[in-house]
N, C-alpha and C positions, 0 to 999 in steps of 0.2 A: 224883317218883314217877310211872308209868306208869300208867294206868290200859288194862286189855283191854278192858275194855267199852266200847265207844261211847256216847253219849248216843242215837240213837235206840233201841239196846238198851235201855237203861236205860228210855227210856219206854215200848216195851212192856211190861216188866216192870210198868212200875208202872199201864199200862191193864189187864194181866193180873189183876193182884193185885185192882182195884177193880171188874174185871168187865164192863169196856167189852169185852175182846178174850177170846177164848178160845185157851187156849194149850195145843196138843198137843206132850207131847214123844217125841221119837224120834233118840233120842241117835246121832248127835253133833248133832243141832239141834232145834227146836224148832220150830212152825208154827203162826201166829199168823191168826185172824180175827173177825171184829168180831161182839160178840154182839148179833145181830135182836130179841132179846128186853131187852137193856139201855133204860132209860129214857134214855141219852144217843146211842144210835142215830141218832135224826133228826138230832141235830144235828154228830153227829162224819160225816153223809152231807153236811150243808150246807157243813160244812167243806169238804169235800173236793170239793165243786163253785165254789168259790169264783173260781177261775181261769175258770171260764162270764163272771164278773163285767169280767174286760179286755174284753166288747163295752162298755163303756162308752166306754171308748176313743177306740171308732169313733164315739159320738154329739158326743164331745169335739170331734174331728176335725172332724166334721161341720159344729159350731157355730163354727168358726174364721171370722172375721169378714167378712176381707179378704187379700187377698197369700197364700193357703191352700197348704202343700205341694201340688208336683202329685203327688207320691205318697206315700203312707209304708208301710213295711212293718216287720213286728216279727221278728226274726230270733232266733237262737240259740237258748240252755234253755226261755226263755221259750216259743219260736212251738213248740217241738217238745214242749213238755209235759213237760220233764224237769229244769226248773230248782229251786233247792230256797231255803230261807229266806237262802241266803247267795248266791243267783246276783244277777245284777245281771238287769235287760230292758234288750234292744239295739233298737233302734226306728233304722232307715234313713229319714230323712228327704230329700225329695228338693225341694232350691228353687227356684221358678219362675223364668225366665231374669230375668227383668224386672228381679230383687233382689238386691242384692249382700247378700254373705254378714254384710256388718255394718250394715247397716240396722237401727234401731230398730224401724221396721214390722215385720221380720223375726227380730229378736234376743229381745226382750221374750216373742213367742208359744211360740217354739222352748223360750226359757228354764221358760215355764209347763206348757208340755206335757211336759215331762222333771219338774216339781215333783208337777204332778196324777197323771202314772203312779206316781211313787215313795209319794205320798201314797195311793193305790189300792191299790198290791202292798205295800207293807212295802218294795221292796226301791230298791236305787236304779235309774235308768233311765242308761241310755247314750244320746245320738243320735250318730247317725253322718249327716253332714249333706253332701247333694252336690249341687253343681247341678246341676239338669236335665241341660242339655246334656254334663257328664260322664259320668252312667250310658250316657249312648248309646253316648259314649267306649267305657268300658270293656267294655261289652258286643259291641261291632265288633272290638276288639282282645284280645276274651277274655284280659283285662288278670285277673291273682289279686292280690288284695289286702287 
């Protein structure tokens, strides 16, 4: 069986019903916003600043030991703010020349930093991992990939 409704229809609905949202309708749609006077207000705003909380992140990063990316950066849904419960975080990691790519000094921190994002977001992390001297690569040769 088909369902028309989508589940996040479906939980307006049911924020409407309990009076977290205020739901105006004006057929053919309906127009949904959060009531300032609900008791669950503060916290359905905490929620939704939640993603403030990837600077953590960067103290993660920070705290990297030894052999530390010479850069990282967080790309796709995630960096652009438009990722949802099912997007994955793409994180470019970029390895210092000095380290081959399977080094233990190397392998073990990479593997945790991909655990600690996923354990942060809910969702899972990607890395995308290049050596240094690569990005220069492909950035000279305006390389798409």
């Amino acid at each position: 069986m088909c369902s028309l409704i989508s589940p996040s229809w479906s939980l307006l609905a049911d924020l409407a019903e309990a009076g977290v949202v205020r739901r105006e309708r004006h057929p053919p749609i309906h127009l949904y916003a959060l009531n300032d006077l609900h008791v669950a207000h503060g916290a359905v705003l905490e929620l939704a600043g939640l993603r403030d909380e990837l600077r953590r992140v960067r103290a993660y990063l920070e705290a990297w030991d030894s052999d530390a990316p010479a850069a990282t950066w967080l790309f796709g849904s995630a960096a652009r703010g438009e990722g949802s419960v099912r997007s994955d975080v793409d994180v470019l990691v970029l390895r210092p020349e000095t380290l081959d790519e399977d080094n233990p000094v190397w392998v073990a921190p990479v593997a945790d930093l991909s655990s600690f994002i996923s354990l942060l977001s809910g969702n899972s992390c990607e890395i995308l991992e290049l050596p240094e001297e690569e990005l220069g690569h492909l950035v000279l040769t305006d390389t798409t990939w």
